[in-house]
C-alpha positions in Angstrom: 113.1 161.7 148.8 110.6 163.0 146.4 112.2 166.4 146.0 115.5 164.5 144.8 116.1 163.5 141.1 119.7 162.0 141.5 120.9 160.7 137.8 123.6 158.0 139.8 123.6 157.0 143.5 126.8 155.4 144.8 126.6 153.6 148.5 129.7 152.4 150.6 129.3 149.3 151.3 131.0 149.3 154.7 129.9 152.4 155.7 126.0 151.5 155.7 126.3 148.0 157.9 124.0 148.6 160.5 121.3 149.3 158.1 119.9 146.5 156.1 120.9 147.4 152.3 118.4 145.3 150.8 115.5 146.8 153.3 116.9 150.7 152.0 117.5 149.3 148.4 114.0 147.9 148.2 112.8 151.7 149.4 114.6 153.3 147.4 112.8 150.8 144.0 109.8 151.5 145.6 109.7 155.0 144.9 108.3 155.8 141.2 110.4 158.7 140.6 113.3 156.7 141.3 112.1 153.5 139.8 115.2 153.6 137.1 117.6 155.0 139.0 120.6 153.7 139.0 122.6 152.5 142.0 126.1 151.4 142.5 127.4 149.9 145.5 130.9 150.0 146.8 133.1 147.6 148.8 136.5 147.3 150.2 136.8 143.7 148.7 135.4 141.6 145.9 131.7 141.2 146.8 130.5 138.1 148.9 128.2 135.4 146.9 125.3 137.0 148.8 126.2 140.7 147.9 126.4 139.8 144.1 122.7 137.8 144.5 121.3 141.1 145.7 122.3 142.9 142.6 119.4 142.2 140.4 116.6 144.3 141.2 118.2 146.4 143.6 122.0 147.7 143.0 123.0 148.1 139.6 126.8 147.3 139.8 129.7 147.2 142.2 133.1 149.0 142.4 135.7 148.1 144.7 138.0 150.1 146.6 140.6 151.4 145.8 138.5 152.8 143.3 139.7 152.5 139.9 139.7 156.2 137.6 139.1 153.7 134.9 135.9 152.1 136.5 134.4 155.0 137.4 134.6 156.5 134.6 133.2 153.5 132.9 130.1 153.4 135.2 129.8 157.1 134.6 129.6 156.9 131.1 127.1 153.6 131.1 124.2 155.4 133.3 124.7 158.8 132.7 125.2 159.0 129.2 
């Protein structure tokens, strides 16, 4: 991980299940290069109450699929401008 400098990370939701996302979010804040690194998470359906707890301190926002051009572009502009 220390050879990456990503400016936005995006994870699916559904597609990382088996692993625990607060065990590879916490990694991931753990890391100093990456310390403000923002990261968006993304799920097929409006996030459960304990998805949106785990938001502070670890993901940064949400989208939902379908993914919205508007959104996106809206999250693009907020952390990578």
């Amino acid at each position: 991980m220390q050879n990456l400098q990503p400016d936005l990370v995006f994870f699916d939701f559904e597609l990382i299940r088996d692993v625990s996302i607060l065990n590879l979010l916490n990694i991931l804040r753990q890391e100093p290069s990456w310390e403000g690194l923002p990261i968006v998470m993304i799920t097929s359906s409006e996030p459960l109450e304990e998805e949106i707890t785990m938001l502070p301190g670890s993901a940064n926002d949400y989208l939902v699929k379908p993914i919205q051009i508007v959104q996106l572009e809206s999250l693009l502009i907020r952390y990578l401008s």
